[in-house]
C-alpha positions as CSV (number, residue, x, y, z in Angstrom):
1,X,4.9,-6.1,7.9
2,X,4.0,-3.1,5.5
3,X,5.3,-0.8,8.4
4,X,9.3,-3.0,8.5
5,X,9.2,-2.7,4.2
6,X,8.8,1.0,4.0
7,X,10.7,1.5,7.1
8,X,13.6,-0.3,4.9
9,X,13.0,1.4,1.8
10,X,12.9,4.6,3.9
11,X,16.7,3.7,4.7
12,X,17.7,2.6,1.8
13,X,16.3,5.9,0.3
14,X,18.3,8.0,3.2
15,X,21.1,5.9,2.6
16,X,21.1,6.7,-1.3
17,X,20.5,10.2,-0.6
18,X,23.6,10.6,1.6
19,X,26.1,8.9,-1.3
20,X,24.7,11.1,-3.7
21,X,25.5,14.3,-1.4
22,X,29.3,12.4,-0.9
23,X,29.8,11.9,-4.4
24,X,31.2,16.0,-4.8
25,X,34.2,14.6,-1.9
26,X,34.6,11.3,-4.0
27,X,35.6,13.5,-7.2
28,X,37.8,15.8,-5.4
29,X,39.3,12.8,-3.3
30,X,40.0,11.1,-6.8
31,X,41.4,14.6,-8.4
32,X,43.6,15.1,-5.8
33,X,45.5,11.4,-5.6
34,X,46.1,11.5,-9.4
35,X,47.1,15.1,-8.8
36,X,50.0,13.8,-6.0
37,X,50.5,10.8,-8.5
38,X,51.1,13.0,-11.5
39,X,53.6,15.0,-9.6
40,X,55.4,12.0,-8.4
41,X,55.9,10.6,-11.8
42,X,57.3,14.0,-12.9
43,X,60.1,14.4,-11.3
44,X,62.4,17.1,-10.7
45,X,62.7,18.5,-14.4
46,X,59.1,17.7,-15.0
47,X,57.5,21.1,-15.4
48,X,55.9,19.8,-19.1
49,X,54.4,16.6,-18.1
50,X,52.9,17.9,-14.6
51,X,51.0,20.8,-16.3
52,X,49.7,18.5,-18.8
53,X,48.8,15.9,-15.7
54,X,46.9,18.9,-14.4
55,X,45.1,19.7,-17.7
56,X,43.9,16.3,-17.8
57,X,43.0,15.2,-14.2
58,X,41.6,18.7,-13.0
59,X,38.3,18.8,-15.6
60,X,37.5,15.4,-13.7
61,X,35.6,17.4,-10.7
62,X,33.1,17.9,-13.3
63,X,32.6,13.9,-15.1
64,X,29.3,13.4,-13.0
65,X,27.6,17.0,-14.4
66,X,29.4,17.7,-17.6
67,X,30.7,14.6,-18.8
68,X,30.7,15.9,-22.7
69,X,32.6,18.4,-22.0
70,X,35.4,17.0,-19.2
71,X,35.7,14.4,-22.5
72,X,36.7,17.1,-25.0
73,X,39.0,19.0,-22.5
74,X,40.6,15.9,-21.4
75,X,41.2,15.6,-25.6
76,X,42.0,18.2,-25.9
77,X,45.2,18.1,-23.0
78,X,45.9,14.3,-25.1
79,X,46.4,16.1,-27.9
80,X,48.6,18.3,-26.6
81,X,51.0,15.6,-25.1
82,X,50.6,13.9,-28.6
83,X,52.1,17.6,-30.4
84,X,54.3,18.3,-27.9
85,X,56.2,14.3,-27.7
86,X,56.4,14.0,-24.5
87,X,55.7,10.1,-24.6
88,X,53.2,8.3,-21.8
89,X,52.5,10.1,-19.1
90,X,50.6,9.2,-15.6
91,X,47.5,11.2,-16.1
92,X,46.3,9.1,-19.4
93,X,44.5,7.2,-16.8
94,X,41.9,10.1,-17.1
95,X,41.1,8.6,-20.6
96,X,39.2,5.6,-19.3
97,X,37.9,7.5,-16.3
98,X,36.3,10.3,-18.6
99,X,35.0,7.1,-21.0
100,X,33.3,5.3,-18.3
101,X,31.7,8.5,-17.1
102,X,30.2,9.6,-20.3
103,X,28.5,6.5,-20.3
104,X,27.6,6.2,-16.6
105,X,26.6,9.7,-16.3
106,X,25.7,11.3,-20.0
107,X,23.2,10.6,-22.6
108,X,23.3,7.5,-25.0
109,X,24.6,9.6,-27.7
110,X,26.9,11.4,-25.9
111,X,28.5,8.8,-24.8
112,X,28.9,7.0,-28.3
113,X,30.8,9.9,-29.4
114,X,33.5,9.8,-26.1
115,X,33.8,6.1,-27.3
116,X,34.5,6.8,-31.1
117,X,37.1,9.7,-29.3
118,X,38.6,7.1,-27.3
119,X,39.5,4.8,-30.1
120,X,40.4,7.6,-32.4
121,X,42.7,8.4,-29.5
122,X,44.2,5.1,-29.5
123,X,45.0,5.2,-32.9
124,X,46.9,8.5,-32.9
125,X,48.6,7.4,-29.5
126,X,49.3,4.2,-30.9
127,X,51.2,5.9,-34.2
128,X,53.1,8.8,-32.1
129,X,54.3,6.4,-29.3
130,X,55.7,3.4,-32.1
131,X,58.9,4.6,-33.1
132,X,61.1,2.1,-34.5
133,X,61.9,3.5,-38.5
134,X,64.4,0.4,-39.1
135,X,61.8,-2.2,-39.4
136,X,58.3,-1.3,-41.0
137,X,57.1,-5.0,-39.9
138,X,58.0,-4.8,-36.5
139,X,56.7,-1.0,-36.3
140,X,53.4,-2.0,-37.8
141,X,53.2,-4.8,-35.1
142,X,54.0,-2.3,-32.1
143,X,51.3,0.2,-33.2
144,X,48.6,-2.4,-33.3
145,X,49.7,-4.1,-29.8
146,X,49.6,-0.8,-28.6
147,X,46.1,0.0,-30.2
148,X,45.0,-3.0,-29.1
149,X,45.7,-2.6,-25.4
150,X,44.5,1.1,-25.2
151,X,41.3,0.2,-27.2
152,X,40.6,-2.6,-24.5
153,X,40.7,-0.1,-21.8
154,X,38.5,2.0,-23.6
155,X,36.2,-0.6,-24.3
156,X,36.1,-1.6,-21.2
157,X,35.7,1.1,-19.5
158,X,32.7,2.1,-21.9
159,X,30.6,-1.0,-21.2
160,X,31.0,-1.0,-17.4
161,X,29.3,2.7,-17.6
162,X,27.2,1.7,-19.7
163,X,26.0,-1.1,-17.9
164,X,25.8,1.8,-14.7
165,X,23.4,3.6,-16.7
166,X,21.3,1.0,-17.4
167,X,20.8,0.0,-13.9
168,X,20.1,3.2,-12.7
169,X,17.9,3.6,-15.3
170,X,15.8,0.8,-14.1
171,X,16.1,1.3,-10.8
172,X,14.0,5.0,-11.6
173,X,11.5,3.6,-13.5
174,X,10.7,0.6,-10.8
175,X,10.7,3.8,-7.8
176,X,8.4,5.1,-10.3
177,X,6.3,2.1,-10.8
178,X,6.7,1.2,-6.6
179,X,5.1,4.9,-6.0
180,X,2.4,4.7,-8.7
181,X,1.3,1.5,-7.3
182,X,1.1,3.0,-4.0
183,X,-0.8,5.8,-5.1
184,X,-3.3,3.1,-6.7
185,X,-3.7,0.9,-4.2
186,X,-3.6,4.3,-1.6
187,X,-7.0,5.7,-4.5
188,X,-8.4,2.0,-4.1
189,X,-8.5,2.1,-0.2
190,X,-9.8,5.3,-0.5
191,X,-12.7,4.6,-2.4
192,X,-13.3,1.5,-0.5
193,X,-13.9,3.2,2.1
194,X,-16.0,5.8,1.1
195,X,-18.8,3.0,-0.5
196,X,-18.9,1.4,2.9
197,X,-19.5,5.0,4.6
198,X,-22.3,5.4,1.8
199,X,-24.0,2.5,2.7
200,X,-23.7,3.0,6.4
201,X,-25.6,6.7,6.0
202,X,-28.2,5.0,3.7
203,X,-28.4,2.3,6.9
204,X,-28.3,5.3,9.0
205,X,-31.2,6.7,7.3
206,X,-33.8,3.7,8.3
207,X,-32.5,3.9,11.3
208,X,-33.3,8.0,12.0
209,X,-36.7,7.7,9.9
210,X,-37.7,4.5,12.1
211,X,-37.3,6.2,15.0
212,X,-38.6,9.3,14.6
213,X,-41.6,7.7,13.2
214,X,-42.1,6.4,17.0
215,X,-41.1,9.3,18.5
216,X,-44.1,11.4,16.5
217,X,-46.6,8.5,17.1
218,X,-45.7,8.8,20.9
219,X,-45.7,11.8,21.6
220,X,-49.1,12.8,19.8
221,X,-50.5,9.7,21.8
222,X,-48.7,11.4,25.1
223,X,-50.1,14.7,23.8
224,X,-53.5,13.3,23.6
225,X,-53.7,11.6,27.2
226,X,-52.6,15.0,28.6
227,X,-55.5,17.3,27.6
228,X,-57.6,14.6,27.9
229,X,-56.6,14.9,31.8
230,X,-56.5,18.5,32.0
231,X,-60.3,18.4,30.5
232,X,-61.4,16.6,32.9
233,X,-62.9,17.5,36.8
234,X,-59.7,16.9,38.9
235,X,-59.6,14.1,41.1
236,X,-61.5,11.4,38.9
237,X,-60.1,7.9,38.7
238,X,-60.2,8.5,34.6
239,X,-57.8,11.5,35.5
240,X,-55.4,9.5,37.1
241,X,-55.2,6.6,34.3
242,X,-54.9,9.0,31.1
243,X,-52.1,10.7,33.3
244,X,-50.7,6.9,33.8
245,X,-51.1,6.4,30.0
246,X,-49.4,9.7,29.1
247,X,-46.5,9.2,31.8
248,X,-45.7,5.4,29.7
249,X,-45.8,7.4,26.2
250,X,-43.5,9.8,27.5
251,X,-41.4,6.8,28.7
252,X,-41.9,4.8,25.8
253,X,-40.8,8.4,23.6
254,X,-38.0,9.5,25.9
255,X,-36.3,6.0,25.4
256,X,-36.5,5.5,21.7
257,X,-35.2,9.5,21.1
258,X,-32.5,8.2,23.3
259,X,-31.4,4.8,21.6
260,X,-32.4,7.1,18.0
261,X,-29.6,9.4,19.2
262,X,-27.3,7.2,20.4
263,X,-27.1,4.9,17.0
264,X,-27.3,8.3,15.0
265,X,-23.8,9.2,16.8
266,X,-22.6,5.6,16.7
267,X,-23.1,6.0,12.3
268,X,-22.3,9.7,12.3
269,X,-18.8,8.7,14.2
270,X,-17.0,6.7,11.5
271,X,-18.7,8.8,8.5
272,X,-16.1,11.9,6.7
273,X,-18.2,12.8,3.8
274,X,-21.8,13.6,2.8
275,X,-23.9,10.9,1.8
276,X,-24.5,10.5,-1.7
277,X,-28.1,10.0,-3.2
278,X,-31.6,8.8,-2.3
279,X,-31.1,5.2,-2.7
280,X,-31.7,4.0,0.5
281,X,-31.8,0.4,1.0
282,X,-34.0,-1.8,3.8
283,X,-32.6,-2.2,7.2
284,X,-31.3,-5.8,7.4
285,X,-30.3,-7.6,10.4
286,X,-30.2,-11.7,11.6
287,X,-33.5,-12.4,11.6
288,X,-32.8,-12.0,7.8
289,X,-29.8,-15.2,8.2
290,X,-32.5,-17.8,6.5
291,X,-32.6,-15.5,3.2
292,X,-29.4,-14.8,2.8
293,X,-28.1,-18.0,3.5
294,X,-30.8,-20.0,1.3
295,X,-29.7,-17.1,-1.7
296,X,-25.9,-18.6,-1.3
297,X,-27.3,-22.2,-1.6
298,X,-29.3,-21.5,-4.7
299,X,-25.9,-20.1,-6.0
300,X,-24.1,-23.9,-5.8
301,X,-22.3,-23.1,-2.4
302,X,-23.0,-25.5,0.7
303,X,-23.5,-23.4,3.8
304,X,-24.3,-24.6,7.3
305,X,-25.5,-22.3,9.9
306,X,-26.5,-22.1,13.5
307,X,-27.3,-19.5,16.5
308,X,-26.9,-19.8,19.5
309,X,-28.3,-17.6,22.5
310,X,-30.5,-15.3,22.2
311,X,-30.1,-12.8,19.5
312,X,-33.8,-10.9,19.6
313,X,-32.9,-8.2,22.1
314,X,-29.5,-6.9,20.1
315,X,-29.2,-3.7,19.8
316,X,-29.6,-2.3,16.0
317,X,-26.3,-1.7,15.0
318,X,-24.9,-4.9,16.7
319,X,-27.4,-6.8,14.8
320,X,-26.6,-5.2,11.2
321,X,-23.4,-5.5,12.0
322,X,-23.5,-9.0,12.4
323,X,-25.5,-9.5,9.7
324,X,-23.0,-7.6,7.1
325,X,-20.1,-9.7,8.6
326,X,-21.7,-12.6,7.4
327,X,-22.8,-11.1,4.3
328,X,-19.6,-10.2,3.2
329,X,-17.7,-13.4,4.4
330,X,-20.2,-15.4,2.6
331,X,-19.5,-13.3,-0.6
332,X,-15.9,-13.8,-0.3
333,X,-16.5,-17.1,-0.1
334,X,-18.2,-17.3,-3.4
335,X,-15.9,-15.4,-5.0
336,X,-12.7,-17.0,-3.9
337,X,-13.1,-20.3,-1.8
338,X,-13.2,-22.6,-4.9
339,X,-16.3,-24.5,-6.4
340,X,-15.9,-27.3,-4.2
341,X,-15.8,-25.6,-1.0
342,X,-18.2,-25.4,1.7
343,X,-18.9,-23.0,4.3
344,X,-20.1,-23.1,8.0
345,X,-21.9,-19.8,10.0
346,X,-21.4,-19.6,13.8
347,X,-22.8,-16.7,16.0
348,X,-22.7,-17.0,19.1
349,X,-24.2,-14.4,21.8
350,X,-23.0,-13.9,25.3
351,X,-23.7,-11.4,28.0
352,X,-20.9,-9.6,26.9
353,X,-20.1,-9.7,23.3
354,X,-21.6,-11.5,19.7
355,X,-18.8,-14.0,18.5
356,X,-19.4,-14.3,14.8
357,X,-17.4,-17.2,12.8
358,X,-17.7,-17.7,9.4
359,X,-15.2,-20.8,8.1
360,X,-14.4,-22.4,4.3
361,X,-13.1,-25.4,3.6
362,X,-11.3,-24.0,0.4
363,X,-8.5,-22.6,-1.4
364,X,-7.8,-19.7,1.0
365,X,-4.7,-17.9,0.6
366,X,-3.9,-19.1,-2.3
367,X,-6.6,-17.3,-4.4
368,X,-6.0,-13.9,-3.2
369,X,-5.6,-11.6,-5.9
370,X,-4.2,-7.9,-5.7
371,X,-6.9,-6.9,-7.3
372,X,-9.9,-7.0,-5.3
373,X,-7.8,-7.8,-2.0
374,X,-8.7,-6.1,1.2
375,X,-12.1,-4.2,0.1
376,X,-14.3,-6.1,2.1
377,X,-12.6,-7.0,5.0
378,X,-11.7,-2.6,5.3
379,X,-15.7,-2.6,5.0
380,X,-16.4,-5.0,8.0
381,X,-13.5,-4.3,10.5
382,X,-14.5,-0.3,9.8
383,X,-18.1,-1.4,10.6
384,X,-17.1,-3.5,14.1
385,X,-14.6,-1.3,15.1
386,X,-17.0,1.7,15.3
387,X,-18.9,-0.4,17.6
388,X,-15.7,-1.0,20.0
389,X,-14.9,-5.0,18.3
390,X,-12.4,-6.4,16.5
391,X,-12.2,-8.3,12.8
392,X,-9.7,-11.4,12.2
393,X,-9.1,-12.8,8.8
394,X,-6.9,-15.2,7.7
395,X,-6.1,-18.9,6.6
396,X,-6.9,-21.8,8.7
397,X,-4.4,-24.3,9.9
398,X,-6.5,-27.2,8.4
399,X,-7.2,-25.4,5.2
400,X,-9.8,-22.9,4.2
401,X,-10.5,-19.0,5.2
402,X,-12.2,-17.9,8.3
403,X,-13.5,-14.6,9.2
404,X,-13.9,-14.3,13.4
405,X,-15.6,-11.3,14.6
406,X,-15.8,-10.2,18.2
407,X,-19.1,-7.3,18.6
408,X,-19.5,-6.3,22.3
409,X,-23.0,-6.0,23.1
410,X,-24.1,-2.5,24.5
411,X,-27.7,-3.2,26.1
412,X,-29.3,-5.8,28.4
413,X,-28.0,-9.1,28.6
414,X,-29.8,-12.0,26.9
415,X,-33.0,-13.5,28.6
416,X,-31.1,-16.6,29.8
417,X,-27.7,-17.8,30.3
418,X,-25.7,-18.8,27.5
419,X,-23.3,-21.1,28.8
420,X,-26.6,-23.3,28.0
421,X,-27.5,-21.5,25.1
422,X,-31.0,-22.3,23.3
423,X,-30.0,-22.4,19.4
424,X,-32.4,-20.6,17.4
425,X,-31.4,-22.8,14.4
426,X,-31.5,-20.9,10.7
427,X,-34.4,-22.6,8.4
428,X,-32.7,-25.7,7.0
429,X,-29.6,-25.4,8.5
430,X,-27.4,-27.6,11.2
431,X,-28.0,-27.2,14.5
432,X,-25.8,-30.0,16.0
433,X,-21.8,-30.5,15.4
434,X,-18.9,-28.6,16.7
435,X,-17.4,-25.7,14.9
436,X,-15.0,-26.2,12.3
C-alpha cells in the first residue's frame, strides 16, 4: 500500500513538473492569438491601434516571472491609448490578464498595488471613453456603468488569482509537512532499529561468553587427559581410558566452538553498528514463560498459556527468539488491547519449525496510534527473519490483535512426535481448549 501511494505522488509530482516546464508555450501560445486577434480588429488603416495591441499583449511572455513589471508596462501602453483617443481596443483584455497574474504569481503587496492600478484605470477609461457633453445626467450615468463593468472584471480577475495563490501556497507547505513527516517517521524507524540491534549484541554477548566459558573448561580438561596419557608406560589400560576421556572433551569442545560460531554469525548477520555499552542483560529464553507471564497477570491482564511439544532441545537463538515474540506481543497487549481484554499464548513445536501465537480479545486496530506504531513488530520480524521465519500481525476477524510467528528450527528434531504432542503446561496456566 505505501509502495501504490508514493508511486502516485511520484506521478502526480512528474506530472506537475511537466506543466510547469509547458507553462513558457502556454504564454507564447496566449501572446500569439491576442497578437492575430489584435490585428484582426485593426483593420486595414489600423497602424495606431495594432502597435498599441502589441505594446500591451507582448510584455505578457513575462506575467508568470515579472508580473510587477508586465503590470506597469501594460499601464503604461493604457495610457497611451487613453492620450492618444483612440477609443476601446481589443488588447484591453490584457488588463484582467496582467490583474489576475499579479495576484496568482506576485507577492501580496504587489498584487494590491496592480488592483488599486486596475481601478484607477477604470476610472480614467471610464471618463475618456463617456462622451456625451449635451446631458451631464446621462454622461455621469455612462461613466459609472462603464466603471462599473470594467471594475468587475478587475475584481474579478483579482480574486480568482488570489484564490490561485493561496492554493499553491498550501499545497507547498503540506509537500513540506508530507516530507518532514517522512523524514520523522524515516529517523523513528531508524532508531528503532538500532535499539533492537543493541539488545541483540548485548544477547550476543551471553551467548559468546557462555560458550567460550565451555570451550576453556574443555579444553583444559582435554589438555589434562592428554599428558596424563603421554606420562604414562604405553600400552596400559589407564592409557587407553584418559585418551577415551580426552577424545569426548575434544568432542564435547569442537561442538560447542561450532554452535558458539554459528549463533555469533547468526547475531553478527543482522547487526550494522557497534554495540553500545556494558549493560549486558541475562540470556532469557521459554523456560522463563512462567515469569513473564505471571509479571503480566500481576499487572491486571488475563493471560492463558500453553506448550506444546517439546521445546528443551531448541536451539539458543530459536528459543530467545521465541521468548521476545511473546514478550513483546504481550507488551503490546498491555499497552493497547484495552483494560478488559484478555490474552491467550500458543507455541507450538514441530520437527520443522516453532509456531508461536499470541491472540487478544481487545480493541485492536482501533487503538493504533502513529506514534508508537510499528516499533515492536520492526523489532520481532528483524529478530525472526534473521533466523529464516516470518512475522504476521494484524486484527482478528472475531475481534482482538494476534501476532503469528513462524521460527524454523535449525537442529535435531524433538524427542517425540508432535502430532501427539506432550504439553509442557506454563505454571498456572491452561493446558486444555482450542486456540482462539
Amino acid at each position: 500500500m505505501k509502495e501504490t501511494m508514493q508511486a502516485v505522488r511520484d506521478s502526480v509530482g512528474s506530472a506537475w513538473r511537466v506543466l510547469g516546464g509547458r507553462t513558457r508555450l502556454v504564454d507564447v501560445t496566449l501572446v500569439v492569438v491576442l497578437l492575430l486577434w489584435v490585428l484582426g480588429s485593426s483593420g486595414p488603416n489600423g497602424a495606431e491601434p495594432f502597435v498599441l495591441g502589441v505594446l500591451q499583449v507582448v510584455p505578457l511572455l513575462w506575467r508568470r516571472s515579472h508580473p510587477l513589471p508586465v503590470a506597469l508596462a501594460v499601464a503604461a501602453a493604457c495610457l497611451l491609448q487613453v492620450f492618444l483617443n483612440t477609443g476601446p481596443l481589443a488588447s484591453n483584455i490584457t488588463v484582467p490578464i496582467v490583474v489576475y497574474s499579479a495576484a496568482a504569481f506576485g507577492s501580496r503587496r504587489h498584487s494590491q498595488v496592480v488592483l488599486g492600478m486596475g481601478i484607477i484605470g477604470a476610472v480614467v477609461a471610464a471618463l475618456a471613453w463617456s462622451r456625451i457633453p449635451y446631458d451631464p445626467a446621462q454622461y455621469f450615468t455612462l461613466v459609472v456603468f462603464q466603471f462599473a463593468f470594467m471594475a468587475v472584471f478587475v475584481g474579478v480577475s483579482w480574486v480568482l488569482g488570489d484564490v490561485v495563490r493561496r492554493r499553491t501556497a498550501v499545497i507547498a507547505r503540506l509537500t513540506e509537512q508530507n516530507r518532514a513527516l517522512a523524514r520523522d517517521q524515516a529517523q523513528r524507524t531508524r532508531l528503532a532499529a538500532q535499539d533492537e540491534r543493541a539488545s541483540i549484541a548485548r544477547e550476543m554477548h551471553d551467548v559468546v561468553a557462555h560458550s567460550l566459558a565451555v570451550v576453556v573448561v574443555q579444553a583444559d580438561g582435554g589438555l589434562y587427559a592428554a599428558r596424563q596419557a603421554l606420562e604414562r608406560e604405553p600400552g596400559m589400560a589407564a592409557d587407553r581410558a584418559a585418551l577415551e576421556r580426552a577424545a569426548a572433551t575434544l568432542s564435547t569442545l569442537a561442538e560447542t566452538a561450532r554452535t558458539s560460531l554459528a549463533d555469533t554469525r547468526t547475531l553478527v548477520g543482522v547487526l550494522r553498528e557497534p554495540g553500545s555499552g556494558a549493560d549486558y542483560s541475562p540470556l532469557q529464553g521459554i523456560a522463563h514463560l512462567d515469569d513473564l507471564v505471571q509479571r503480566v497477570r500481576d499487572s491486571g491482564v488475563p493471560v492463558e498459556a500453553h506448550v506444546r511439544g517439546t521445546v528443551d532441545d531448541l536451539p539458543q537463538a530459536v528459543d530467545l527468539a521465541a521468548y521476545r515474540v511473546v514478550q513483546e506481543s504481550l507488551t503490546n497487549a498491555m499497552k493497547h488491547a484495552g483494560p478488559s481484554a484478555s490474552v491467550d499464548v500458543d507455541l507450538l513445536r514441530t520437527p520443522a519449525v516453532l509456531l508461536v501465537r499470541v491472540t487478544d480479545d481487545g480493541l485492536g486496530a482501533a487503538s493504533a496510534t502513529d506514534d508508537d506504531a510499528g516499533h515492536g513488530i520492526i523489532g520481532m520480524a528483524e529478530r525472526v527473519e534473521v533466523l529464516g521465519g516470518s512475522v504476521h500481525t494484524g486484527p482478528r476477524r472475531t475481534g482482538g490483535w494476534e501476532v503469528v510467528a513462524t521460527i524454523p528450527v535449525s537442529g535435531e528434531s524433538p524427542s517425540h512426535d508432535s502430532s501427539s504432542p506432550v504439553d509442557r503446561p506454563a505454571t498456572g496456566t491452561r493446558t486444555t481448549g482450542e486456540q482462539q
